[in-house]
C-alpha positions in Angstrom: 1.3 -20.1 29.3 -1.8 -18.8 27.5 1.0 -17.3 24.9 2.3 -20.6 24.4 -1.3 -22.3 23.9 -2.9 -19.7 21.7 0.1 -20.0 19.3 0.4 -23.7 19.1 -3.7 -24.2 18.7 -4.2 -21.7 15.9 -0.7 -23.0 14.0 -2.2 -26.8 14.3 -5.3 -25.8 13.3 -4.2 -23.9 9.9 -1.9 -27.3 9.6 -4.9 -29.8 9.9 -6.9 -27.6 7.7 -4.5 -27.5 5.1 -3.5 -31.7 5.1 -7.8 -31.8 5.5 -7.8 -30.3 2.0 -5.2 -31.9 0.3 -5.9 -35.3 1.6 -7.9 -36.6 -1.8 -5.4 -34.5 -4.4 -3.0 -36.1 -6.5 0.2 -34.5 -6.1 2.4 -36.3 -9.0 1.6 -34.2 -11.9 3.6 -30.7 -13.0 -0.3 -28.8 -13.1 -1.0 -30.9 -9.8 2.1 -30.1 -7.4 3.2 -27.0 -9.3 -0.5 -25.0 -10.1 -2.6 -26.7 -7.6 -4.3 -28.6 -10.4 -5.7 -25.4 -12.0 -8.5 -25.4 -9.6 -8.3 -22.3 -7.6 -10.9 -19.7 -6.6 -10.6 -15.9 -6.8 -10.9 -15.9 -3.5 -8.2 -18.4 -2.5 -5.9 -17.1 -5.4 -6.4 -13.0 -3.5 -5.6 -14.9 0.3 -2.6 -16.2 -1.4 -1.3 -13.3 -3.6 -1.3 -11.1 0.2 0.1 -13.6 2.2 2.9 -14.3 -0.3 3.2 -10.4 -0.7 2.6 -9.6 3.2 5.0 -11.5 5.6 7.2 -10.2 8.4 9.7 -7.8 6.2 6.7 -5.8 6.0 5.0 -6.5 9.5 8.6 -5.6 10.9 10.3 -3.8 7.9 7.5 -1.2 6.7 6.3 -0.6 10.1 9.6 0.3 11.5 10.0 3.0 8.4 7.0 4.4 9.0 8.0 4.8 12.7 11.2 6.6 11.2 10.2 8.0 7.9 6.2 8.4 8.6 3.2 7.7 5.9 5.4 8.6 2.9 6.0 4.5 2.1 2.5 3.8 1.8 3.3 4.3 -1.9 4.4 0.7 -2.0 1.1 -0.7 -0.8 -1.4 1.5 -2.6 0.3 1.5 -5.9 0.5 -1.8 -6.1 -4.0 -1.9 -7.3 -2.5 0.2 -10.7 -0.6 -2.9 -11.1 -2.6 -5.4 -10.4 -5.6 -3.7 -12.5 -3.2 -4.0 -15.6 -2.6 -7.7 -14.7 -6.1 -8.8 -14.5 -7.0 -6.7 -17.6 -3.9 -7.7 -19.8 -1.1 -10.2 -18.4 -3.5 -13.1 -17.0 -5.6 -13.5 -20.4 -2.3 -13.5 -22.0 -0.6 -16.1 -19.8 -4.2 -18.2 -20.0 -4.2 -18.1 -23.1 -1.1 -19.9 -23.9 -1.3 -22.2 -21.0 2.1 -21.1 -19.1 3.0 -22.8 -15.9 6.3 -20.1 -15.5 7.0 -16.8 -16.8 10.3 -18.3 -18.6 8.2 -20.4 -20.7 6.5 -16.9 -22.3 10.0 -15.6 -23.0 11.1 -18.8 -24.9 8.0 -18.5 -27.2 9.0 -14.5 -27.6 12.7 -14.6 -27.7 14.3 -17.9 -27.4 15.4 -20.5 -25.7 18.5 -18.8 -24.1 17.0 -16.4 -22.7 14.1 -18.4 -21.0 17.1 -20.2 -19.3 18.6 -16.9 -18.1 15.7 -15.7 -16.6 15.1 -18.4 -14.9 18.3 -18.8 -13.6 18.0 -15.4 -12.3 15.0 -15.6 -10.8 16.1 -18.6 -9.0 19.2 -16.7 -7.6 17.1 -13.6 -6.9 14.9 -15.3 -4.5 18.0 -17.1 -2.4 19.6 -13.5 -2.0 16.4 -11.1 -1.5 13.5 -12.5 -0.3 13.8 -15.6 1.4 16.8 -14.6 4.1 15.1 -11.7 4.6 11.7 -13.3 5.3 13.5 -15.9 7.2 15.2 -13.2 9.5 12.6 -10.8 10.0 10.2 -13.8 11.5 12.8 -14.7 13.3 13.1 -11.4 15.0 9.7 -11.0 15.7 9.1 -14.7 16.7 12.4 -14.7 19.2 11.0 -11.5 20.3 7.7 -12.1 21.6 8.9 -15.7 23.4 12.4 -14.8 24.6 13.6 -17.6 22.9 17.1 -17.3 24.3 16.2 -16.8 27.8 13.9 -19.3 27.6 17.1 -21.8 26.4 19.3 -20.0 27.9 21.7 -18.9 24.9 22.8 -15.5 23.3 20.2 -13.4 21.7 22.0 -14.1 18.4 21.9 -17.7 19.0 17.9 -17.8 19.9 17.8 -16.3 16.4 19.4 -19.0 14.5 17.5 -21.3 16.2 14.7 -20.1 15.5 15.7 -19.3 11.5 16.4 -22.8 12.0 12.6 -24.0 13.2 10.7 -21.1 11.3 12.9 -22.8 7.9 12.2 -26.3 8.3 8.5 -25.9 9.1 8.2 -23.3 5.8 9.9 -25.8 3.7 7.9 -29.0 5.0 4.9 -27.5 3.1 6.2 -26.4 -0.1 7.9 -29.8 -0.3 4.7 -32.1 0.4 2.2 -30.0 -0.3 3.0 -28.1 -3.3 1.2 -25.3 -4.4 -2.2 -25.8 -3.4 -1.2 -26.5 0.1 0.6 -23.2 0.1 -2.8 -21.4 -1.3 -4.9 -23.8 1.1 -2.9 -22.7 4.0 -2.0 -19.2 2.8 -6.3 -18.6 2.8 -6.3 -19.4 6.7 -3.6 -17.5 7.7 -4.3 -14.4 5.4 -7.8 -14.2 7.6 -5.5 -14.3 10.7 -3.2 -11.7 9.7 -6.1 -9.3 8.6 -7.4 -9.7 12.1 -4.7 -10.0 14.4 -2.4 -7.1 12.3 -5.8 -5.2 12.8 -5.9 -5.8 16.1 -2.8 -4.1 17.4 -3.6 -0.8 16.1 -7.4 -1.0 17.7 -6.2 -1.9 20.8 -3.6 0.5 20.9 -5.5 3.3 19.5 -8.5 2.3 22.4 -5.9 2.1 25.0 -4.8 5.8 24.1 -8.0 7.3 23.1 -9.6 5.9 26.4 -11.9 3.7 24.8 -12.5 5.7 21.5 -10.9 4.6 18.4 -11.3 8.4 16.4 -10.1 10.2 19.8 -6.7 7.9 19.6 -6.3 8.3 16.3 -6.9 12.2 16.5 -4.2 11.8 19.5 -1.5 10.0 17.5 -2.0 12.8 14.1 -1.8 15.9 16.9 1.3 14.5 18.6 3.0 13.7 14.7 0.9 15.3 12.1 4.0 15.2 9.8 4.0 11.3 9.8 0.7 11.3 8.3 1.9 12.7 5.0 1.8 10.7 2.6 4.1 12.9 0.1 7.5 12.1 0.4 10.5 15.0 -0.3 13.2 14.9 -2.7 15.7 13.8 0.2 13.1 11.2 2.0 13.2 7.5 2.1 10.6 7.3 -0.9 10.2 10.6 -2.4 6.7 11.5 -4.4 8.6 11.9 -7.7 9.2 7.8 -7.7 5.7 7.2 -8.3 6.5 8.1 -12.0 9.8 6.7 -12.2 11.1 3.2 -11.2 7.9 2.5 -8.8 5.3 1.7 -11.5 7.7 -0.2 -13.6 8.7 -2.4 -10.3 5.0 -2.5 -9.6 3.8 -4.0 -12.8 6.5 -6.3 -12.6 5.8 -7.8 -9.1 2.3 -8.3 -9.6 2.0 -9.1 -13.5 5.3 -10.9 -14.1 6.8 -12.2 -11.0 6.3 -16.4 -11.0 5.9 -16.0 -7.0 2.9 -13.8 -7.2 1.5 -14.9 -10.6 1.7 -18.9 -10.2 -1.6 -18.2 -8.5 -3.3 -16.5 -11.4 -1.9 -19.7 -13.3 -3.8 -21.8 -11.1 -7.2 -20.5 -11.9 -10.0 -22.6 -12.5 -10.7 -19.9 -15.0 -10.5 -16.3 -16.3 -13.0 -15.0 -14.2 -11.8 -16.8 -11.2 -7.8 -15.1 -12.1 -9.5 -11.7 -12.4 -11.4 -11.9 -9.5 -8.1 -12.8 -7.4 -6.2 -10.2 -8.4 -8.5 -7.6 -8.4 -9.6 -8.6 -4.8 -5.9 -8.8 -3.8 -6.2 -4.9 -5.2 -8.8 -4.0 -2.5 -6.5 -5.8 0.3 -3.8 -3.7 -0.7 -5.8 -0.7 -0.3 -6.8 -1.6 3.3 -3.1 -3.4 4.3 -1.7 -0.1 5.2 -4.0 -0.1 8.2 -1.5 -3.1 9.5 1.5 -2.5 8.4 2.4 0.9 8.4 -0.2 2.8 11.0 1.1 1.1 13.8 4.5 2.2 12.7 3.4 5.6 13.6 1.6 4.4 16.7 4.8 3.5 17.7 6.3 6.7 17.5 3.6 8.0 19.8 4.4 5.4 22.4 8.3 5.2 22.1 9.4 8.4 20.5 12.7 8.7 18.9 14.1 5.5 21.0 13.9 3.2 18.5 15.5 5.7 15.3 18.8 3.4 15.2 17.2 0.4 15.6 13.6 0.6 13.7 13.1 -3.1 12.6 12.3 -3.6 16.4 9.9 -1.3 17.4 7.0 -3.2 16.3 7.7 -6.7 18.1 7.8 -3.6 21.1 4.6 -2.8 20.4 2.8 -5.7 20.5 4.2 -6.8 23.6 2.9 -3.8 24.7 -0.8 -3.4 23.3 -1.9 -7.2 23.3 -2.9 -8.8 26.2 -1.1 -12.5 26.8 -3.7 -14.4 25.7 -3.6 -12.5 22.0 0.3 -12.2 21.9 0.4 -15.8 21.2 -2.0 -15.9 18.7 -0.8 -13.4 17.0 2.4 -14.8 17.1 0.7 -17.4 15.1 -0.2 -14.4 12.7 3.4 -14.1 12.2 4.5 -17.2 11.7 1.7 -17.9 9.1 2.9 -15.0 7.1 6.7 -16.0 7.2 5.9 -19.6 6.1 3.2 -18.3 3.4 5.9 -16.0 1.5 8.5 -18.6 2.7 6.8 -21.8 1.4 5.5 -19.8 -1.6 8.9 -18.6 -3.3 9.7 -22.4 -2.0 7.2 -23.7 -4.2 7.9 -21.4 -7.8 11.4 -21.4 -7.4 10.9 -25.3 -7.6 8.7 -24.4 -10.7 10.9 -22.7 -12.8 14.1 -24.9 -12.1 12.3 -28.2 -13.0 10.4 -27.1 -15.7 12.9 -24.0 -17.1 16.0 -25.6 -16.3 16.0 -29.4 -15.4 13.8 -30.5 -18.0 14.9 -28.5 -21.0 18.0 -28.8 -20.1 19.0 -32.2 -18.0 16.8 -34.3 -18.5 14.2 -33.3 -21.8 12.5 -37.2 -21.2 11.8 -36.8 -17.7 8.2 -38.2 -16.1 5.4 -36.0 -14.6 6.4 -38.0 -11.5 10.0 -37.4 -11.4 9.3 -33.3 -12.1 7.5 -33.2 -8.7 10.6 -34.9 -6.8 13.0 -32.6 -8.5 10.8 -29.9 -7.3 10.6 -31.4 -3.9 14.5 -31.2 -4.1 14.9 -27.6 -5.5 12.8 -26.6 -2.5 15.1 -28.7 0.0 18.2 -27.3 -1.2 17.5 -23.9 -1.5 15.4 -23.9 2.0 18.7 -24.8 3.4 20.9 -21.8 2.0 18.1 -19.4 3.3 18.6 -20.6 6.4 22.5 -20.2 6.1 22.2 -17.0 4.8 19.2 -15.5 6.6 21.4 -13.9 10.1 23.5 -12.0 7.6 20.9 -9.5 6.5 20.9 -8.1 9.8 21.6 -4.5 10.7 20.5 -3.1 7.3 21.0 0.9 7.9 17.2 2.1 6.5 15.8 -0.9 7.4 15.1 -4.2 6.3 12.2 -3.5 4.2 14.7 -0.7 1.8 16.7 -3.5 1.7 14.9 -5.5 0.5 13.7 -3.1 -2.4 17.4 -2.3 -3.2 18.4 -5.9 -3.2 15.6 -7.1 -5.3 16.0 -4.2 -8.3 19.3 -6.1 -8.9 17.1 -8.4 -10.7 13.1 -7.2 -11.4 13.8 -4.0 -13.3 16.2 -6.0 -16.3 13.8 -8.7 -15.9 10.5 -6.8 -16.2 12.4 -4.6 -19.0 12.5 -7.6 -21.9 9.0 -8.4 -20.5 7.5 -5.4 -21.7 9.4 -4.7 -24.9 8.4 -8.6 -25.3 4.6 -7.7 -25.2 4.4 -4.4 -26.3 7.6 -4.1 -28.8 7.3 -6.7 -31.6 10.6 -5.9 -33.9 12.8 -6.6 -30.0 15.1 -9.2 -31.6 16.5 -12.3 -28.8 20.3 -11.0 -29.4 18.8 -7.5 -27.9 17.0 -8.8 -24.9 19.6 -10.9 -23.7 21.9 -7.4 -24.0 19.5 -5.5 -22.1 19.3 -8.1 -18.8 23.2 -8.2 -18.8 23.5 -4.4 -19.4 20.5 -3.7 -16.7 22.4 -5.9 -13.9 25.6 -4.7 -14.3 24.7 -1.2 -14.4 22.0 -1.2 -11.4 24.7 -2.9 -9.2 27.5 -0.3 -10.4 25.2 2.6 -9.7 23.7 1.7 -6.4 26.2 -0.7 -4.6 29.7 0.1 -6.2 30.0 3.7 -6.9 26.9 4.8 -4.9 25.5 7.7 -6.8 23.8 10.1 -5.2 20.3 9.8 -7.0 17.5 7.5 -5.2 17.5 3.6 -6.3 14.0 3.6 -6.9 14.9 6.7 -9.9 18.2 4.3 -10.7 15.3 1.9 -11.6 13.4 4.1 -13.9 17.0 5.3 -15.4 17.9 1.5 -15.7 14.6 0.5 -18.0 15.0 3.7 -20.1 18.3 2.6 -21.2 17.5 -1.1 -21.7 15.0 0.3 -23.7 17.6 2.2 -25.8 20.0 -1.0 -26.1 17.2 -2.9 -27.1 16.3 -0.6 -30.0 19.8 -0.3 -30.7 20.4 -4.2 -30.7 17.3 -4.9 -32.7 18.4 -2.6 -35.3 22.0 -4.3 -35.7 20.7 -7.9 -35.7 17.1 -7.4 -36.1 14.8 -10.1 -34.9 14.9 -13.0 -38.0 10.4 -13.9 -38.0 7.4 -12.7 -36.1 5.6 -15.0 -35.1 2.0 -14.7 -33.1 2.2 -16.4 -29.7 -0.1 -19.7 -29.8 -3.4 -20.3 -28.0 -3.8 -23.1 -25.7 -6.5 -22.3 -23.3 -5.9 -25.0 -20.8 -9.0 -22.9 -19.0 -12.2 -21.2 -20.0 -11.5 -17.7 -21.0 -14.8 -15.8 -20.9 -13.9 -12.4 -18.4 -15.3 -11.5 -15.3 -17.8 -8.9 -16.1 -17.0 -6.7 -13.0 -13.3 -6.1 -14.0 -13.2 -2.9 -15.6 -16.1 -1.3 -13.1 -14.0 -2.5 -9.8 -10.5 -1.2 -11.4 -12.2 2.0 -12.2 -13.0 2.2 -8.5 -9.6 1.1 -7.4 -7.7 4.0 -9.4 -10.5 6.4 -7.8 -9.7 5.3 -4.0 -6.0 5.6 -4.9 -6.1 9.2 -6.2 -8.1 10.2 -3.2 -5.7 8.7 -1.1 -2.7 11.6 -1.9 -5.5 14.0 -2.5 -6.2 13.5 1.0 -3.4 12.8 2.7 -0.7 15.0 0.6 1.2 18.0 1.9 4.0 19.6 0.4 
């Protein structure tokens, strides 16, 4: 019962909070429902940013590799600072400066119209395939877990997970609809606070439990027993080996966190510069301190269960909560978990919404349409693609290295071509339009040849770094045969003050320090 109470009280309350917020904002604007009228904190924007980055694919997927595959995946997490430095210090300005909303809208002023449209399309597909089933799924999992959802209703296990994909979906989509972005940010703030502390509470409780009321003595107890899952180097034949931090992993990085619309679109909604670079450079020192939720308990777990769980690894950490949290805490952290499937849920929601109605509808449907009739479009982006999520989410189960590497594999399908014409766009100014639209086709069809039809034998995360080496090439190619017809400079807007946070570069030199001395530490060959 206390389950039941904890969980419905702390989910009301991060409701009421949010509608408590909103209930003076006009919502029938583009900036409005789309970039929470431009008026968000650093603070707000970094809650966001982790909450749309952290939800149950890495509470369940990540932790369940390193139960399997040990410390070596940490690379995901920490990296990820390098690539949000290079946002705050060069992408954000940028986009600031020129007053985007979406990510399409830079390529249009870069390339053309054509392949602003792409993209967009793309990204819209991307996030119906990858992320949100996945999301949906993995909540699911944990959710039907902790409350025995099909005993309690007395169905099949499979069908107490639809049902709950079902609930989990509709609630998710209920704020990106109404609320728009600032509800998500609003919301995402609460729950991010919940998920630091109830994610840090299952390994503190655990490692108390086994170190008899020390924390270091539990710790030391879990490294004796597995010292090998502590390495944070991975081999040429591991899940993630070391040599990927220098292939396909930084250009994957800087793309998530400097040109994906889901992350970004908080950035966008800035109050100003400093308030942008603050977020992301905050949401830098989270990811520093996020392995300490989801991947250390994954090793905890191993400790506990052994090798039981090796065929099925996306359930070994709703084991371990039911077995390190006392009743009253399971519920609220089952809160936790639902806050971080409907922040990455409502969030991809609520930019996928943005880039059809202003990259697609507008330019191309209806070029007169209202400021008012934008936001119901976007309401009904988010309604319709809510629903295929939902079809779609049971079918991602079973993935043989776990959810989370599929979830990588699926989404360099569509980030690496993307985040290829991206770059060449900001750092490559003779890249013609002809020869970016030939990379993204070139890049797709030849990551899902190599990885999905032929299934080479080289690691996808090195396919990735293979892949934007030769989009590079056909770029320079293309751009020599039909070489790009006027350079232009990219207009200044400044929709927001643009004077810098004067902290930037001293707290991203600090970041690249604490992530060196993370492998220096932790590494063995």
């Amino acid at each position: 019962m206390m389950t039941v109470i904890s969980f419905i009280g702390f989910t009301a309350f991060v409701a009421f909070y949010a509608w408590f917020r909103l209930r003076k904002d006009k919502l029938d604007s583009s900036d409005g429902y789309f970039l929470g009228g431009r008026s968000l904190s650093g603070v707000v924007i970094a809650g966001s940013m982790l909450l749309t980055n952290i939800s149950t694919e890495h509470l369940v997927g990540m932790n369940g590799s390193s139960y399997k595959n040990g410390c070596i995946i940490i690379a995901w997490e920490v990296t990820s600072s390098l690539a949000l430095i290079v946002a705050a210090i060069f992408f954000v300005p940028k986009y600031l400066r020129m007053g985007l909303t979406t990510i399409p809208q830079y390529l249009e002023k870069r390339f053309d119209g054509t392949t602003r449209t792409l993209v967009a399309l793309f990204l819209v597909v991307s996030f119906v395939v990858t992320l949100l089933p996945i999301v949906l799924y993995t909540g699911a999992l944990n959710l039907e877990s902790i409350f025995n959802v099909s005993e309690v209703l007395n169905v099949s296990k499979t069908q107490g997970l639809w049902i709950t994909v079902v609930v989990v979906g509709m609630i998710g989509s209920f704020y990106a609809i109404f609320g728009g972005l600032k509800a998500v940010a609003v919301s995402d703030t609460i729950n991010g606070y919940g998920l630091l502390i109830g994610g840090m509470l299952v390994p503190v409780i655990a490692l108390l439990s086994i170190g008899e009321g020390n924390i270091l003595a539990g710790l030391t107890k879990v490294f004796n027993h597995a010292p090998e899952k502590f390495n944070v180097i991975g081999a040429r034949d591991s899940v993630l080996p070391f040599g990927t931090l220098f292939t396909g992993l930084i250009i994957n990085q800087l793309y998530f966190w400097g040109m994906n619309q889901t992350i970004i679109q908080r950035a966008l909604g800035a109050k100003n510069l400093v308030e942008a670079q603050k977020g992301l450079l905050y949401t830098g020192i989270l990811k520093i301190l996020v392995p300490l939720i989801i991947v250390l308990p994954g090793v905890i777990g191993f400790y506990y269960f052994g090798d039981s769980f090796y065929d099925s690894q996306d359930l070994v950490y709703p084991a371990l909560i039911k077995k390190v949290l006392p009743a009253s805490l399971v519920g609220f952290f089952a809160a936790v978990v639902m806050g971080a499937v409907l922040s990455t849920f409502n969030s991809v929601l609520n930019s996928a919404a943005t880039i059809f109605s202003i990259d697609v509808y507008k330019r191309h449907l209806k070029k007169e349409a209202s400021e008012r009739h934008l936001v119901w479009i976007g309401r009904l982006t988010s309604s319709v693609l809510a629903f295929l999520a939902i079809v779609t989410a049971p079918l991602v189960a079973n993935a043989p290295e776990g959810l989370y590497q599929l979830l990588q594999q699926l989404n360099g399908i569509f980030f690496i071509p993307v985040a290829s014409i991206m770059l060449a766009g900001f750092f490559l100014k003779g890249i013609s339009a002809i020869a970016a639209k030939s990379a993204l086709f070139f890049g797709l069809a030849f990551y899902i040849t190599m990885t999905f039809i032929l299934k080479v034998d080289v690691h996808f995360v090195h396919i990735w770094g293979i892949e934007f080496v030769l989009n590079m090439l056909i770029m320079y190619g293309m751009s020599y045969f039909f070489p790009r017809q006027e350079i232009t400079e990219e207009q200044a807007i400044e929709v927001v003050d643009m004077h810098g946070w004067k902290h930037t570069r001293l707290l991203s030199a600090i970041l690249v320090v604490v992530t060196v001395t993370i492998y220096v530490l932790l590494g063995k060959r």
